[in-house]
Phi, psi and omega in degrees: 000346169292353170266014193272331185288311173290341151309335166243029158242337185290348180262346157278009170285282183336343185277275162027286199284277197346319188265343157308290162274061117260317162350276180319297192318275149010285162330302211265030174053032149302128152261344180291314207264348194261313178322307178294310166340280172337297183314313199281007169274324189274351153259008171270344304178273200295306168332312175281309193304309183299301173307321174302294190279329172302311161319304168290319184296313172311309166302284208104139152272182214236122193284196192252159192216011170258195230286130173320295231265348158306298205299354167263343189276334160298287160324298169316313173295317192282338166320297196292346181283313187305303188279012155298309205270344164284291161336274125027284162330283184321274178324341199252005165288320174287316178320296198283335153320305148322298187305317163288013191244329177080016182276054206273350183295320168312327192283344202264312183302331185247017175309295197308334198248002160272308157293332161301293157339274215325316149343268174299335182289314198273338197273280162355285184309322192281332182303304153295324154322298192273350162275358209234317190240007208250310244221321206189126164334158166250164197280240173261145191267125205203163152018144135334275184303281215287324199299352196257339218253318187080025191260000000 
């Protein structure tokens, strides 16, 4: 099971580059190529989101294991990642909601304010990731609330 955490971060990196070209698609009005793009960000998207939660129901998640005077300067980050990436979520489920719907002037206003969350959600996610499993041993593997709490 140790290889499942770098298996759901290479696919939010995937989501990532998707929703970048479909962004560029978008511009240069591909509007067909920009659509599938997207899909294939938000099932790359769904994919990580599945491989995560299973892993924490199954699993646990996995505390930090670097250095004690790190870990709260840590712990802060993976807070500010989680509400990026609930936020994220959210925006980009109203985001594809509006496009299946044709509501596209909205879809157009909050597309731009979705990819940026998405953005900082995956650059944040690969940054924990390379603290947990790259940069420093990961801790014990546990809970939610402690691996966040640190209790």
């Amino acid at each position: 099971m140790e290889i499942l955490p770098t298996i759901s971060t290479f696919f939010i990196v995937l989501s990532a580059i998707f929703v970048a070209i479909g962004w560029r698609l978008v511009v240069k009005k591909r509007y067909k190529a920009h659509k599938k793009v997207m899909l294939l960000g938000a099932v790359s998207a769904l994919i990580f989101f599945i491989i995560y939660m299973s892993r924490t129901v199954f699993v646990g998640n996995t505390s930090f294991g670097g250095p004690e005077e790190l870990e709260i300067y840590y712990t802060i980050f993976l807070v500010f990642h989680i509400v990026l990436a609930t936020s994220g979520a959210i925006f980009g489920i109203v985001t594809l909601v509006l496009a299946f719907k044709r509501n596209i002037k909205k879809h157009r206003k909050i597309g731009p304010i979705t990819s940026v969350i998405w953005f900082f959600t995956a650059i944040t996610g690969v940054a924990v990731y390379l603290l947990l499993y790259v940069f420093y041993h990961g801790g014990e593997t546990t809970s939610l609330l402690k691996a966040i709490l640190g209790t």
